[in-house]
Phi, psi and omega in degrees: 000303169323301167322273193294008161271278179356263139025294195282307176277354177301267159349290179313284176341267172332255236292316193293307189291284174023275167322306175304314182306307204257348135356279209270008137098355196280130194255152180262037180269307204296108179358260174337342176270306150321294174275019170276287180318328199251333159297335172236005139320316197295309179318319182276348140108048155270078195297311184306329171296312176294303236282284184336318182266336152330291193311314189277353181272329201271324174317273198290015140192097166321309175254046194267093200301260182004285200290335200265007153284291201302324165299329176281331189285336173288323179286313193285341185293324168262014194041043168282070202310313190305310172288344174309304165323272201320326204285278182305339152341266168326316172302301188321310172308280151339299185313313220278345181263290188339295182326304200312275161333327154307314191291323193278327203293000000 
């Protein structure tokens, strides 16, 4: 009984942020749209969904420390351990530009 009150409120969860995403009207080309989606998939324990829009979030910004976290927490949730690894990669790499760009600055 319990699983399935879970099960229900899970369900439940997913269709509210969703609803909200598409609420406001955010198209899913737009970045800041993207990663709304992909925060509340990620919220909603859609791991495979979350991954996915993370991924698609981080093509148009790429050195974005936030989503390439929120992409390792997702990954470790599907145990891809290996992508975990290229995901820090990638963060170390974002820092390293950010830093960088600061510096020039």
């Amino acid at each position: 009984m319990e699983g399935s009150c879970n099960l229900r409120l899970s369900l439940t969860f997913r269709l509210v942020a969703l609803s909200l995403f598409l609420a406001r009207g955010l198209t899913a080309s737009d970045p800041q749209a993207l990663f709304e989606k992909a925060r509340a998939l990620e919220l909603s324990g859609d791991w495979a969904a979350a991954e996915a829009a993370y991924r698609e979030y981080l093509r148009h910004t790429p050195a974005s420390p936030e989503a390439l976290t929120n992409l390792g927490v997702v990954l470790a949730q599907q145990q891809k351990y290996d992508a975990i690894k290229k995901a820090r990669e990638d963060m170390r790499k974002a820092r390293e530009e950010m830093r960088d760009a600061l510096k020039s600055q």
